[in-house]
DRENDOZA-195548 format. One record per residue: x, y, z of N, C-alpha, C in turn. Coordinates in steps of 0.02 Angstrom, whole numbers, plus 32768, in hexadecimal, padded with zeros to 4 digits. Example, Ala and Ser with C-alpha at 12.3 -4.5 7.8 and 13.67 -1.06 7.14 Angstrom:
REM DRENDOZA-195548
82947EE4818682677F1F818682947F5B818682827F90816282AC7FCB816582858002818A
REM end
This chain:
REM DRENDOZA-195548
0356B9FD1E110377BA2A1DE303C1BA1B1DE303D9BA0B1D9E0425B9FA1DB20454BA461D960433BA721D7E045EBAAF1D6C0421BAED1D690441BB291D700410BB681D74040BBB7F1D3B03EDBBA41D2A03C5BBD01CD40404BBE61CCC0439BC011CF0046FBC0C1CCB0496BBE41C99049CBB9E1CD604A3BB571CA9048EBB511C750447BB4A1C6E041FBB401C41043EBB5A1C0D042FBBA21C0A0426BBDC1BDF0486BBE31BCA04B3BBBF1BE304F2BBCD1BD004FEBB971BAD04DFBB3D1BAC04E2BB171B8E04A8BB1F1B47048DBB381B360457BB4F1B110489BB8F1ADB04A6BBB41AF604D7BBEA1AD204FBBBC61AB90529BBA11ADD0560BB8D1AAE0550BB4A1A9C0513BB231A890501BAFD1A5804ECBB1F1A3004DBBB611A2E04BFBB8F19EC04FFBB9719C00545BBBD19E6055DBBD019B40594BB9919A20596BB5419DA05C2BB2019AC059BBB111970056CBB2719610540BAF219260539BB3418DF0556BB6418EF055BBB9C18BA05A2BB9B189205A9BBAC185605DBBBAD18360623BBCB18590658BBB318580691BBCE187B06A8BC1D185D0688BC21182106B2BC681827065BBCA7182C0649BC83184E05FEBCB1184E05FDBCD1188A05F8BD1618AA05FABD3318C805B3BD4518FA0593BD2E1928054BBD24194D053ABD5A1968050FBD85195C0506BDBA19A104DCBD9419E004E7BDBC1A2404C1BD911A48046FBD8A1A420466BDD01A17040EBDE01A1D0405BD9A19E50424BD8219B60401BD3419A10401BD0119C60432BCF519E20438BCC41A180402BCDE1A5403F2BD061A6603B8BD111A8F0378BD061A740371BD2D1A2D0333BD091A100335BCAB1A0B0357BC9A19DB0352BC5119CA0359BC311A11036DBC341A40036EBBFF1A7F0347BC1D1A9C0317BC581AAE02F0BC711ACD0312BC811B29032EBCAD1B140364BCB51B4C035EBCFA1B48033CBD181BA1035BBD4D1BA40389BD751B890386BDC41B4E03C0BDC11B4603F8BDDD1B7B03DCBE121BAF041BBE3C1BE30427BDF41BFB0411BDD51C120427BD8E1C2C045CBD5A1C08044BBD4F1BC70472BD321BA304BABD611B9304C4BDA81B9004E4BDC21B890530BDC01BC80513BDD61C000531BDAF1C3E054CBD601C2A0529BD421C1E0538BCF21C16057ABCF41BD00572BD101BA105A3BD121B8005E0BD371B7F05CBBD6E1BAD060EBDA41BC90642BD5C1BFB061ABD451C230649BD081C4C0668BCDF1C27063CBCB31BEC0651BC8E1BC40696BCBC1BAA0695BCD71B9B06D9BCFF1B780702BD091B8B06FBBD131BCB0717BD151C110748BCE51C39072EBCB31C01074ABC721C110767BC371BCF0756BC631B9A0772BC5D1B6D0743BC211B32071DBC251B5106D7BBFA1B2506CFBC181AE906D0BC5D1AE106B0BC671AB606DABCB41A9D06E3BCD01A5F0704BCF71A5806CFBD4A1A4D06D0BD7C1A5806B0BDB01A4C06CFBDD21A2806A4BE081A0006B5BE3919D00699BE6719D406A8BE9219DF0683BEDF19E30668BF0C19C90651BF3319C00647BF6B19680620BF3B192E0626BF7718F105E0BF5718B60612BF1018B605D0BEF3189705E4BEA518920602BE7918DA0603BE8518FF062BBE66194305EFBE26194C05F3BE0A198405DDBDD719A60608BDA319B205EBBD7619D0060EBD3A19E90626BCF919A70639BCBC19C80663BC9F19A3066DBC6B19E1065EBC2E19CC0678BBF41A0306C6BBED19FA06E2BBC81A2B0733BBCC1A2E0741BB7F1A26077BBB681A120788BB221A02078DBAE81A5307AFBB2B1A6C07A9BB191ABF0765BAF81AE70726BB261ABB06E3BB0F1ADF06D5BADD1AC206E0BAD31A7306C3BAA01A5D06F0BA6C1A750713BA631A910732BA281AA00734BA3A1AF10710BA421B0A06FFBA451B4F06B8BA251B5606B9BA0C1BA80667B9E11BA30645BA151BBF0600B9F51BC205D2BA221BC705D6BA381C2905F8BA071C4A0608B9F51C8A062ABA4C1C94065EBA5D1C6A0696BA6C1C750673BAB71C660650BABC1C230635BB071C2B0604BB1F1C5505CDBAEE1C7505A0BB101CA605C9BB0D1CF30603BAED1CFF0601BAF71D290654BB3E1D2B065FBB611D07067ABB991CF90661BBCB1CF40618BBC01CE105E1BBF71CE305C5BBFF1D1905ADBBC11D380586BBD41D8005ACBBAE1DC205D9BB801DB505F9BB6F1DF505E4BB151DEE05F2BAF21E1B05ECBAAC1E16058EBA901DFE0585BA621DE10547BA6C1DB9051CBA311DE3053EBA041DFE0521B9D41E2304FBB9BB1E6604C7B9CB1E8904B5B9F11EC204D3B9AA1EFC04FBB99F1F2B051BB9771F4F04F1B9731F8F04C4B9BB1FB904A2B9B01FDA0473B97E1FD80460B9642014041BB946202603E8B9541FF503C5B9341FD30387B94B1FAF0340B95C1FD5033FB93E20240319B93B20570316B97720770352B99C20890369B9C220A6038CB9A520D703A0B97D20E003CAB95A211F040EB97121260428B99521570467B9A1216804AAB9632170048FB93C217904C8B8FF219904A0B8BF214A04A8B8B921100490B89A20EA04CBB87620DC04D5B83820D70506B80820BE04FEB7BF20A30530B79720970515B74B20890507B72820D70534B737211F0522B729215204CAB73B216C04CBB77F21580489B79221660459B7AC213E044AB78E2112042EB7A220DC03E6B7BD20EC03E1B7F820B60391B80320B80375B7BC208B030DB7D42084030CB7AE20640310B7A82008031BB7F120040341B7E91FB40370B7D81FA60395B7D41FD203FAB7CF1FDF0410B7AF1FA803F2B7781FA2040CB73A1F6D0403B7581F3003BDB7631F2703A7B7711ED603CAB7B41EC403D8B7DC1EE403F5B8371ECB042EB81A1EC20455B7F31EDC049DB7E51EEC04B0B7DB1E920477B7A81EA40486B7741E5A0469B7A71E11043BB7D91E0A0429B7F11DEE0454B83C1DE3047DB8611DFB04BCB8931E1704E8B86A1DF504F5B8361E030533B8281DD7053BB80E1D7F04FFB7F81DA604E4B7F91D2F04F4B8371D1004BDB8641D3204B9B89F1D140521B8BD1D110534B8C21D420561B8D11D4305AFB8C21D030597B8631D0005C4B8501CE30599B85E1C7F0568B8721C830557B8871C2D0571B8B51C20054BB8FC1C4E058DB9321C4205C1B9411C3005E3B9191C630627B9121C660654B8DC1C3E061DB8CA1C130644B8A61BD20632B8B41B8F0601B8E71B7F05FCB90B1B45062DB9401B3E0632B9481B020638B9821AFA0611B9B61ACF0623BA0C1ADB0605BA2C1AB905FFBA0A1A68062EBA141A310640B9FA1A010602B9B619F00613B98F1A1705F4B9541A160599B95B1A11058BB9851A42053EB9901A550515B9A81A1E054AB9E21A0C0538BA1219D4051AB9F419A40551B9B4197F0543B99C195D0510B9671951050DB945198404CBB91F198E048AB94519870488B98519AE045CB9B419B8042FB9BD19670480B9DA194E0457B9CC1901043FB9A318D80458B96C18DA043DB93418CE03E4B92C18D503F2B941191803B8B932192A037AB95119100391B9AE19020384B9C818F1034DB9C9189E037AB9AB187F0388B98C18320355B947182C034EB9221860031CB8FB185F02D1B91C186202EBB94218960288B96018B30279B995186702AFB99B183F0291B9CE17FB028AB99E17C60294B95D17CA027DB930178B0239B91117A10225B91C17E001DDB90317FD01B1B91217DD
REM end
């Protein structure tokens, strides 16, 4: 597992609302329906996001959320790990206390090498960027 359902479920939100019109206003109960996301859960997840400036909130009739120019030009690296803390698991995959290149378990090599892939995709997308592919992609699977 390289990130928790928060991860998940916080990279999943704000690919929802980078891919919605900029002056369109989201409540979270759609974004909980369409990504299938807890909503008290997702709600938490977007109180932080806001929290941190991902995403803007609005209160009262008509209120909801609103992605921020900040997120969309932030990687995806950068928002899960503001939501839940560093996203990359560095421990032993064995459980080995003393795990290194001196003493390697016997996954040592392959996690090493597979941790830093993952690491360096993340951490070279961006929201903005994903979004848009996302739809793309999207746009293909509806001409099928």
């Amino acid at each position: 597992m390289i990130y928790t359902k928060t991860g998940e479920y916080a990279i999943r939100a704000v690919l929802y609302l980078a891919r919605q019109p900029e002056d369109r206003l989201i409540m979270s109960s759609e974004v909980a329906e369409k990504e299938d996301i807890p909503a008290h859960y997702l709600a938490k997840i977007l109180q932080r996001m806001a929290k941190y400036g991902f995403v803007d909130s609005f209160k009262g009739r008509g209120g909801g959320f609103k992605i921020t120019e900040m997120a969309n030009n932030s990687t995806i690296l950068e928002i899960v790990e503001r939501v839940e803390g560093p996203v990359i698991n560095l421990k032993c995959v064995t459980g080995l206390k003393e795990c290194s290149d001196e003493a390697p378990c016997p996954l040592h090599e392959e996690w090493a090498e597979l941790r830093d892939k993952i690491h360096n995709l993340i951490s070279s997308k961006t929201v903005k960027q994903v979004a848009t592919e996302y739809s793309e992609t999207l746009r293909k699977l509806e001409d099928m």
